[in-house]
N, C-alpha and C positions, 0 to 999 in steps of 0.2 A: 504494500500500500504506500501510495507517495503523498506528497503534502507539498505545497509550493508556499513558499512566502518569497517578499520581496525587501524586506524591509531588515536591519541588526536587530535579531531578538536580544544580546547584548546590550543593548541601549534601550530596549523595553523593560530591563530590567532593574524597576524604580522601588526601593521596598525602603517605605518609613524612613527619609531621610530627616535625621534629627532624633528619629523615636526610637531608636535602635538603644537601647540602655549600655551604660558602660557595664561590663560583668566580667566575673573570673571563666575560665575553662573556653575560651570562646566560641560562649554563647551569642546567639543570633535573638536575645531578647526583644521585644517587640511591650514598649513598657508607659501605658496612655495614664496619664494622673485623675482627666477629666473626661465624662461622657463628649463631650465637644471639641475634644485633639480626637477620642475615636471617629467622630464624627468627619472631622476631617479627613483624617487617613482615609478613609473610605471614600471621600468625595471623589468624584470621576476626574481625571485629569489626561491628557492623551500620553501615550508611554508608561501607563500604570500596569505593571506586572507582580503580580502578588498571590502566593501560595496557599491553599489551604489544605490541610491535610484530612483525610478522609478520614472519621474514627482512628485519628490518629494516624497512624500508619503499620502497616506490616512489611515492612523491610527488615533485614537483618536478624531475622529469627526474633523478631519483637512483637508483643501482641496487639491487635487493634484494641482500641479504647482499653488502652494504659497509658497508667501517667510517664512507664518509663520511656514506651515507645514514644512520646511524644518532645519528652525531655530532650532522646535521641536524638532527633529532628530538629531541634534548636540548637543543635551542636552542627549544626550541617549550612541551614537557612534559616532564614526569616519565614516563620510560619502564623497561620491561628488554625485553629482546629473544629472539625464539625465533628459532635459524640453527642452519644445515644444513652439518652435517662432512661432508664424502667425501674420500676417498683418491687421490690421484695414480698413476702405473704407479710409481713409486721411494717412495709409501708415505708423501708428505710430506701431512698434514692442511691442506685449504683447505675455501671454505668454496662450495656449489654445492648449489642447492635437485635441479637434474635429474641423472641419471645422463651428460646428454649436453650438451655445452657449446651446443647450435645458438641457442637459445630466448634464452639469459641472457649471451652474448660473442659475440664474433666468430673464434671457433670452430668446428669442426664432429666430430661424432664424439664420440667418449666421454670423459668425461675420464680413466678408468682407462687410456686406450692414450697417455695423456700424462705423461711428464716432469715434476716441477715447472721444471727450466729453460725449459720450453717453456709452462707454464702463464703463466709469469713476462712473457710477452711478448704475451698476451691481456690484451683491455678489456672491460668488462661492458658490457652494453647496459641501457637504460632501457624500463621497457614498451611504450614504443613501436617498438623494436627499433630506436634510434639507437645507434649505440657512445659511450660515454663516453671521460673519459678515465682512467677509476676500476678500477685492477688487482684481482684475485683474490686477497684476504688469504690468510691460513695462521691457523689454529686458535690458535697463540702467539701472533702478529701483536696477535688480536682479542683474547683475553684478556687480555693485556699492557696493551689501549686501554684496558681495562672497567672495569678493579681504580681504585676512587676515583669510576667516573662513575655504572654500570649495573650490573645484572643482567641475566646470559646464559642462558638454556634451551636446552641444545644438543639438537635433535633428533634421530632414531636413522635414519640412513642406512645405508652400509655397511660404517663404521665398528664394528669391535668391542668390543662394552663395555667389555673387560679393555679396549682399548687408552684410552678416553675415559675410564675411572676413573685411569688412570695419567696420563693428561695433567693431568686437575682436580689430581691431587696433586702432582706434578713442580712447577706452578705455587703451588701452596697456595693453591687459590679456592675451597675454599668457603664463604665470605663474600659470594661472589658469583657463584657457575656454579651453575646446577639442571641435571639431566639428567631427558629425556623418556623416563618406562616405561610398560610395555603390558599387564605383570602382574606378581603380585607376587612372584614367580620376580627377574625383573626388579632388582628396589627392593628386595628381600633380596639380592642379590650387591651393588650398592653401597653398602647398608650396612654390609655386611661387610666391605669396606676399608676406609669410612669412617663412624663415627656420626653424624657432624657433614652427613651429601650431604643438600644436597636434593631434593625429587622433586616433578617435574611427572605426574604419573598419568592415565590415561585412565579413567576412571571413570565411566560414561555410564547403568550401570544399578545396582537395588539387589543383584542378586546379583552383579556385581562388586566396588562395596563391600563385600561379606559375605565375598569370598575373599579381600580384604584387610586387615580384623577377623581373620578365622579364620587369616590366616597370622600374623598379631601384626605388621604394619610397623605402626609408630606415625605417626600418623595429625599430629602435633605439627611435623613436618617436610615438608608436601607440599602444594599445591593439586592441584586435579582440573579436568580437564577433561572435560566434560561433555556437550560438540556443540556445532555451529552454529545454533542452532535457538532463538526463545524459543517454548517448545510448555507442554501443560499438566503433561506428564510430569517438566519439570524441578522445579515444587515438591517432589515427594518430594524426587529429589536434594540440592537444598537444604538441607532439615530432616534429612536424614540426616551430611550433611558439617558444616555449618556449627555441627552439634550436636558435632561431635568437634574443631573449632575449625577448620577447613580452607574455603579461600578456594574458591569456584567457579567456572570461567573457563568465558566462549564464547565461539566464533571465527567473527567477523563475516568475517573472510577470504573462505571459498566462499560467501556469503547475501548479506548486507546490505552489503558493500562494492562490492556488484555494482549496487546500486541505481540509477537513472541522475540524479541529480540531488544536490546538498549539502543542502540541507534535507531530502529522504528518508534519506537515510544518516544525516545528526544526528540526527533523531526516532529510526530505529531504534537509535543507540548508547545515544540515553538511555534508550530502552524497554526495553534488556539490563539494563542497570542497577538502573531500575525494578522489573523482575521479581524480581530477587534477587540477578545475579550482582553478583562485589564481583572478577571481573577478565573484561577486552573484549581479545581480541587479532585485531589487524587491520595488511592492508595497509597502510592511510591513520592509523597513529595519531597525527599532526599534524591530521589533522581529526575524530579522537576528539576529541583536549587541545581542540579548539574548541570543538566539540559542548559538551563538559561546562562551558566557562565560561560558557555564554548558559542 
């Protein structure tokens, strides 16, 4: 599969200039004090190239949604991270991409018919289905990690929104948690606790952007996501968001991270980029951060 660009993905490669925290071990921290530097960082600006890692990552024998694996990934790039909340049967927030622990621990079964005390004593496994020796954080755990290094996008599992607007604020992160909405139903109720949230939106065609105009969320506070796909259809989307200042993400996760080789996977990162969008979120974004330095 080929991918053409025209353009230095080098030089699209613009990540938080200023916001990059000074730190030991070098770290690619990514470090906002105020909802409104995140706010910025996020604002659309052209040459904006910015990673998000997919439930973390699973590179390196690392597990998705762990904190270590994601640690890992700030030791490479400039990252923020999309992970997946779900509920325990005692209602304690951890963090589990499936409904059923088999796939990602050495568990079996659901996680809803477990305990946290009984979570607590599960190890993740690595895509290869090896166990690690890397535990099942809790939604505080992670948040607690993030404040100073990253940006979180907590995805919408079965988790209740009342209850993840009440976490983001108990914590006071939004300087650094987006949450993922589906409509603007959605992005109006966590506005409405907070002005300051910000929003990861699905956003894929022009009349969903239109019911989002027409409900008034402002548009100053959100990236969109737009599919896995570079197709022709995405230039509209483009010129419609990037006109209201709002970054564009695609998720090379289900496509192009499936490629079987590193040199097809890096041509396809930089061809997203190429195209228009100004954020890549994927399973491997340690070898985005590569992709984009060559």
């Amino acid at each position: 599969m080929k991918f053409c660009y025209a353009v230095s993905v080098t030089a699209l490669f613009v990540l938080a200039t200023g916001a990059c925290a000074d730190n030991p071990a070098n770290s690619h921290y990514l470090d906002f004090k105020t909802p409104a530097e995140l706010h910025r960082f996020f604002a659309y600006h052209e040459g904006a190239a910015i990673v998000s890692g997919h439930r973390g990552t699973v590179e390196q024998g690392l597990a998705e949604n762990s904190i270590e694996g994601m640690e890992a990934v700030l030791q490479h790039t400039p990252a923020f991270f999309e992970i997946d909340p779900r509920l325990t049967k005692d209602s304690v927030v951890v963090l589990m991409h499936d409904a059923t622990l088999d796939r990602t621990t050495n568990g079996t079964g659901k996680l809803a018919d477990y305990t946290w005390a009984e979570v607590q004593q599960l190890r993740l496994k690595d895509r290869d289905g090896n166990v690690t020796s890397y535990g099942i954080p809790t939604l505080d755990e992670v948040i607690e990690w993030a404040r100073g290094k990253t940006v979180l996008n907590l995805d919408q599992k079965d988790l209740p929104i009342e209850l993840s607007a009440e976490i983001i604020r108990k914590h006071n992160a939004y300087s650094f948690v987006m949450v993922t909405v589906h409509s603007p139903e959605q992005a109006r109720f966590y506005l409405d606790q907070n002005g300051d949230q910000m929003l990861s939106a699905h956003i894929k065609t022009p009349e969903v952007f239109e019911a989002y105009r027409t409900a008034g969320i402002p548009f100053n506070r959100m990236i969109a996501y737009i599919g896995p796909d570079i197709k022709p259809e995405n230039r509209e989307m483009y010129e419609l968001l990037n006109a209201q200042g709002v970054m564009c993400m695609i998720s090379a996760a289900p496509t192009y991270d499936k490629l079987p080789t590193h040199e097809e996977r890096a041509e396809a990162y930089r061809a997203i980029f190429a195209d228009g969008a100004s954020i890549l979120e994927s399973d491997l974004p340690i070898e985005v951060g590569k992709a984009l330095e060559n």
